[in-house]
N, C-alpha and C positions, 0 to 999 in steps of 0.2 A: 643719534649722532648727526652731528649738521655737513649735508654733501656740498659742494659746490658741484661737483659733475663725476660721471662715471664715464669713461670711453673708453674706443679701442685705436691705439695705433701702436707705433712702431718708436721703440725706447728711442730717445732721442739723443740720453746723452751717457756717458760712462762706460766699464765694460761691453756691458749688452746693448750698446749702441747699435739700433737696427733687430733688435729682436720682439716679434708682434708681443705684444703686452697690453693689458688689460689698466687702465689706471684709474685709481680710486683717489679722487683731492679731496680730502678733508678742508673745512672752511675754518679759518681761526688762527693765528699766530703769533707766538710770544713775543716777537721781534718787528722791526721795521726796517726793512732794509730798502734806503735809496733808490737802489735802481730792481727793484723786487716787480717778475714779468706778470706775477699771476696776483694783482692788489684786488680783485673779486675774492680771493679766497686770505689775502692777509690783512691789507691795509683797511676794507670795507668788507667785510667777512660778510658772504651771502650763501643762499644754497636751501636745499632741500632737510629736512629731519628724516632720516631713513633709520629700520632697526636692522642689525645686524643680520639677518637671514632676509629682509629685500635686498640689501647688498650683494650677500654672496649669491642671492640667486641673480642679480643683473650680470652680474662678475660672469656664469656660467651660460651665458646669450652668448659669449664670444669663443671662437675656436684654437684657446691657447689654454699653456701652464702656466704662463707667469702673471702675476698681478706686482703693479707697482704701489704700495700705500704713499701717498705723497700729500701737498699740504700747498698755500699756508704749512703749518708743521704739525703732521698728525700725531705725534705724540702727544699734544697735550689733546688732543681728542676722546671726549670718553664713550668710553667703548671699545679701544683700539686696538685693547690685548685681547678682547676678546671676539673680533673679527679677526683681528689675525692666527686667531688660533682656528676658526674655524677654517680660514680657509686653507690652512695647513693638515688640518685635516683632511677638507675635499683633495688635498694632493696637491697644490700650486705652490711653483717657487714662491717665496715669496721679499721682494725688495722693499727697505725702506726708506725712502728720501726723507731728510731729517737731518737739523744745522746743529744736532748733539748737543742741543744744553737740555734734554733729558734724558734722565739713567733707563736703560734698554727693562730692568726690573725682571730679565727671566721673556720678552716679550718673544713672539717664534718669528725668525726672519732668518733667512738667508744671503743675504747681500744686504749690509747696513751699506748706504750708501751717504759718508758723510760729508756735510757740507760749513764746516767751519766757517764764521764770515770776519773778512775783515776790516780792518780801519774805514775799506773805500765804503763800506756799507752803510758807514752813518747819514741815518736821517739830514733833511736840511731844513729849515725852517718852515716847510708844510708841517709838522709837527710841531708840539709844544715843547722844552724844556725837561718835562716829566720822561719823555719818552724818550728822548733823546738819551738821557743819563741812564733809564730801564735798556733800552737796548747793547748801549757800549757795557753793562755790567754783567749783560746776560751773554754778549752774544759768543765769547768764547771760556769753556769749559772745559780745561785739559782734563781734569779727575771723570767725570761725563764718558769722554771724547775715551776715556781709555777703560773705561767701564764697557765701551761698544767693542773697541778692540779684541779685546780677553775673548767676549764668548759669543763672538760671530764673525764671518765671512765678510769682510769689508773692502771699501776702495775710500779714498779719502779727494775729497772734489773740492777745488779752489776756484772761485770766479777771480780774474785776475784783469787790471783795469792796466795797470801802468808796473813798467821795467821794477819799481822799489817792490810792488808788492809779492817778490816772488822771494827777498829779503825776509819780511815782515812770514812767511810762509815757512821759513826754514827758521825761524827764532821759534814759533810754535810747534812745531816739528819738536827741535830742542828739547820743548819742554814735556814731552810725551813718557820720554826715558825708555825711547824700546827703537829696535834698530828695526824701523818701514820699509821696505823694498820701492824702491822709488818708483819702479812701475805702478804703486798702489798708490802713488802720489797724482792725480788729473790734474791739470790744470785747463781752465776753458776759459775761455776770450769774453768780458764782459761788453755786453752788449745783443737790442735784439732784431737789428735788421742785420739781412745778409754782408749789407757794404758796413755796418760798426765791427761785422765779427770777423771779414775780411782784413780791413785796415790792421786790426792785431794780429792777425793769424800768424804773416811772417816773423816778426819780431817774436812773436810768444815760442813758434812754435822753432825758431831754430835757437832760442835758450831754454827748450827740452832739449832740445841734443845736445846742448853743452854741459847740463844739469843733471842730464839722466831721465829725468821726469816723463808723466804721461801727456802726450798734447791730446786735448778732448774738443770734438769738434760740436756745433751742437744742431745734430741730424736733421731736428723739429723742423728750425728755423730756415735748414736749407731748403727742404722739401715743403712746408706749408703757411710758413712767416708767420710774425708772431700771433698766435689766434687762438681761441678756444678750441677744447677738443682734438687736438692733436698732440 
């Protein structure tokens, strides 16, 4: 399995915002998404080849339960089920960040942490045409998206750029067919300095409280700015 990095800090973003965690990015990504903070592990995929028991023993260097799987998108990772099962076994929660355009398959997680992308996510002319059309077909998967639902502990996480897009959010919603509790709806402010995630914050975050919605702030960014290993 190709690592881009293993570390330890402090979840950055979603429920467990603020909870020391252990994170594993997988390097490699079905998608290309625009404004995408970690392009070492999607757009230009790099990293180490690690086997699943040097993993989980780096994983067990650090003084927590939770290990985050994350990416680029570790699903299409091989291996994935079967590190996460190990380390489900050693006893760690275990979180998976992941934009759900692949089916969970029975894989062991405890908090799918979904990350739906939308419209504002299209590639811009750094890419070619191929990829462009590859990503807008993949990148959302309501049958997927509800395949994660059914048979795990979820939050559902919107990167949100501008006032429409929180429109475009409740049309997919919509199309889910099940009644979400809108607390399990985040919505996080796109962007990766403190003053891009500031500038949104209030607009975003007083249409949650008209909306109901979760405002997700993203912890990483305030305490360590955008950078590896954190």
């Amino acid at each position: 399995m190709l690592i881009a990095e293993i570390f330890y800090s402090l979840q950055g973003e979603g429920e467990l915002t603020g909870v020391p965690s252990v994170f594993v990015r997988t390097s490699g990504c079905n998608l290309r998404c625009n404004w995408c903070d970690t392009p070492y592990a999607s757009w230009a995929p790099e990293g180490t080849p690690l086997r699943v028991d040097e993993i989980v023993a780096e994983v067990r260097r650090s003084p927590t339960r939770h290990v985050v799987l994350t990416g680029g998108e570790p699903m299409i990772a091989p291996g994935i089920r079967e590190l996460a099962a190990e380390l489900k076994k050693s006893g760690y929660h275990i979180t998976i960040e992941t934009a759900a355009t692949i089916a969970p398959d029975g894989i062991a997680c405890d908090l799918a942490s979904l990350s739906p992308k939308l419209k504002n996510s299209a590639p811009d002319a750094r890419l070619d045409e191929a990829w462009r059309k590859k990503h807008e077909a993949l990148r959302w998967q309501p049958d997927v998206v509800k395949a994660w639902l059914a048979g795990h502990g979820f939050q559902l996480k919107f990167v949100v750029a501008e006032v429409a897009d929180v429109d475009e959010i409740e049309a997919m919603l919509a199309q889910l067919g099940r009644d979400i509790p809108r607390a399990k709806v985040l919505l996080m402010p796109e962007g990766t300095t403190v003053e891009a995630l500031r500038a949104k914050a209030g607009w975003l975050g007083e249409l949650c409280k008209v909306r109901g919605y979760r405002y997700a702030p993203r912890l990483h960014i305030e305490l360590y700015g955008n950078q590896r290993g954190t």
